[in-house]
C-alpha positions in Angstrom: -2.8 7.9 -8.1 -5.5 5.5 -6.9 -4.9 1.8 -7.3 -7.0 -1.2 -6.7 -5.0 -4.9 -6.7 -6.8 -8.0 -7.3 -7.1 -10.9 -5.2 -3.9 -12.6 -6.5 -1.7 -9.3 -4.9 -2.4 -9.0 -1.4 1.6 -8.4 -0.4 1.8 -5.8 -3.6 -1.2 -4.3 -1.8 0.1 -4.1 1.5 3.6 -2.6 0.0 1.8 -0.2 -2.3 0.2 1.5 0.9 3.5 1.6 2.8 4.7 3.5 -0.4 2.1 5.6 0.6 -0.4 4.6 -2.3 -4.4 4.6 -2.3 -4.7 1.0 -2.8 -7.9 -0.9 -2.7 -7.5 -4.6 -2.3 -10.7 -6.5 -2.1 -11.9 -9.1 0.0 -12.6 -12.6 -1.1 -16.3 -12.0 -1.7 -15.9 -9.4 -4.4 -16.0 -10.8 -7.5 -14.3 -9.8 -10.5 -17.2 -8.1 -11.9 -17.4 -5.6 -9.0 -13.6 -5.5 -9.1 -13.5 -3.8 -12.8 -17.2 -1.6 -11.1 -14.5 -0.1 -8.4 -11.9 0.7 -11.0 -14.1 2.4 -12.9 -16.1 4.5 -10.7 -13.4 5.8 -8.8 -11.1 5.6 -11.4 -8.5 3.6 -10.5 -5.2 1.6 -11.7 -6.5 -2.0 -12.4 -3.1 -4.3 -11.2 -3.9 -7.8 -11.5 -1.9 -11.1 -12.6 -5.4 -12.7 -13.6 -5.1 -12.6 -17.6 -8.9 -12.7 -18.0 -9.0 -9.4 -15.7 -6.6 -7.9 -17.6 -8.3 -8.6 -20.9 -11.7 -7.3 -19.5 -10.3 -4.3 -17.8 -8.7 -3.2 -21.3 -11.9 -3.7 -22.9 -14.2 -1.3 -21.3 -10.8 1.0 -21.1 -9.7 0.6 -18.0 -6.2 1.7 -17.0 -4.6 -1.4 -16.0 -1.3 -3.2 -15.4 -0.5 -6.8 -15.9 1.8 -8.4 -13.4 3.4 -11.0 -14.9 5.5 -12.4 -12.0 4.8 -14.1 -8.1 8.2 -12.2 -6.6 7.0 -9.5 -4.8 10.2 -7.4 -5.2 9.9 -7.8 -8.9 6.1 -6.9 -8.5 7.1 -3.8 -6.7 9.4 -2.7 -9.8 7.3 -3.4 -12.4 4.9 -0.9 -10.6 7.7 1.2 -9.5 8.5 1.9 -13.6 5.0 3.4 -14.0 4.5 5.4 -11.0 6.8 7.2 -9.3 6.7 6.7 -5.2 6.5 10.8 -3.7 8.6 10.4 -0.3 6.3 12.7 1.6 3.6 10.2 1.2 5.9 7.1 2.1 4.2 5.4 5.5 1.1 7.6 5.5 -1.4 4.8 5.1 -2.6 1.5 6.9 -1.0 -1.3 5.9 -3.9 -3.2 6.7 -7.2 -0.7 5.6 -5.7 2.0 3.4 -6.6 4.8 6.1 -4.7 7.3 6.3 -2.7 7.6 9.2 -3.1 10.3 11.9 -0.2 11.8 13.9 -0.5 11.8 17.7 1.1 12.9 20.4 3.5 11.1 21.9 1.9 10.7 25.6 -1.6 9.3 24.2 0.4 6.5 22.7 1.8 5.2 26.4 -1.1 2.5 27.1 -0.8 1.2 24.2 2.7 0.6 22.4 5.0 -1.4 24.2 7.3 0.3 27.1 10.6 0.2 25.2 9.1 1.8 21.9 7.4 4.5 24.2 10.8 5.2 25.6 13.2 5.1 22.5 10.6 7.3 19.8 9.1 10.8 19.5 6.6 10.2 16.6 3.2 7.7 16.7 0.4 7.7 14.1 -2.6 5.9 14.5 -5.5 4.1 12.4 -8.5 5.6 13.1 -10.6 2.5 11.8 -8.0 -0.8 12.7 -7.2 0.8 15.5 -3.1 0.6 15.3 -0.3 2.3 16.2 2.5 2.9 14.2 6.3 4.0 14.8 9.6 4.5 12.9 11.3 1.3 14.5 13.8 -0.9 13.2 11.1 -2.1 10.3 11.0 1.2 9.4 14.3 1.0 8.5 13.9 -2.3 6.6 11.5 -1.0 4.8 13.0 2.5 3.5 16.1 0.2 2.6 14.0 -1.7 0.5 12.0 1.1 -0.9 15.5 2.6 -1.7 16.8 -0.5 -3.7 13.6 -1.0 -5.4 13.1 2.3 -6.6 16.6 3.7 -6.9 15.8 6.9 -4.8 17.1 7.9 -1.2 14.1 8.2 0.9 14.6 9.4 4.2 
């Protein structure tokens, strides 16, 4: 499922791609217009809390989803009861770009994550446009937990 979140959901955005989600989420120059253009084309979920949006996305038959509340957890939830997260893809994207995420070998990572997280883990992925490194560290771990509450599934 391909999502796009508008500008009023930047933390959705960011969690919806650690859930492993295609989530577009727009910069501040794209308007509304090209918002519901985006959705359309490449046929994706419309979630936005803007009411107008909502209203204009339903007219031209968009698929959309109207967040009614500013508490992210309850955000993620309302999402959560629509689509279903699919562990394998859980940490496979950017959080940043949407990209996703490469695995690498552990000894190109050694310039550039810190010593201690070199020594302590086996598996690094990388963002082939930001330029990032990621790891399964302790936020990992906060992360899954919430995933786990939120969506009343053991992810591993």
């Amino acid at each position: 499922m391909k999502l796009i979140c508008d500008h009023m959901l930047g933390s959705l955005a960011k969690w919806l791609r650690i859930l492993g989600f295609d989530t577009l989420y727009p910069d501040m120059t794209t308007n509304d217009d090209q918002v519901l253009d985006i959705a359309k084309a490449q046929k994706r979920l419309l979630i936005t809390r803007d009411k107008e949006l909502l209203i204009r996305g339903k007219k031209i038959q968009l698929d959309v989803l109207g967040i009614q509340t500013t508490d992210l957890d309850k955000q993620l939830a309302q999402v959560l009861t629509r689509i279903p997260v699919d562990r394998i893809q859980v940490l496979t994207r950017c959080t940043l770009c949407n990209t996703p995420l490469i695995s690498v070998e552990k000894k190109s990572t050694k310039t550039y994550v810190p010593p201690k997280v070199f020594e302590s883990r086996d598996q690094f992925w990388y963002c082939s446009v930001c330029n990032k490194y990621y790891w399964m560290g302790t936020h990992y771990e906060n992360m899954i937990e919430k995933i786990n509450k939120l969506s009343n599934k053991n992810i591993q």
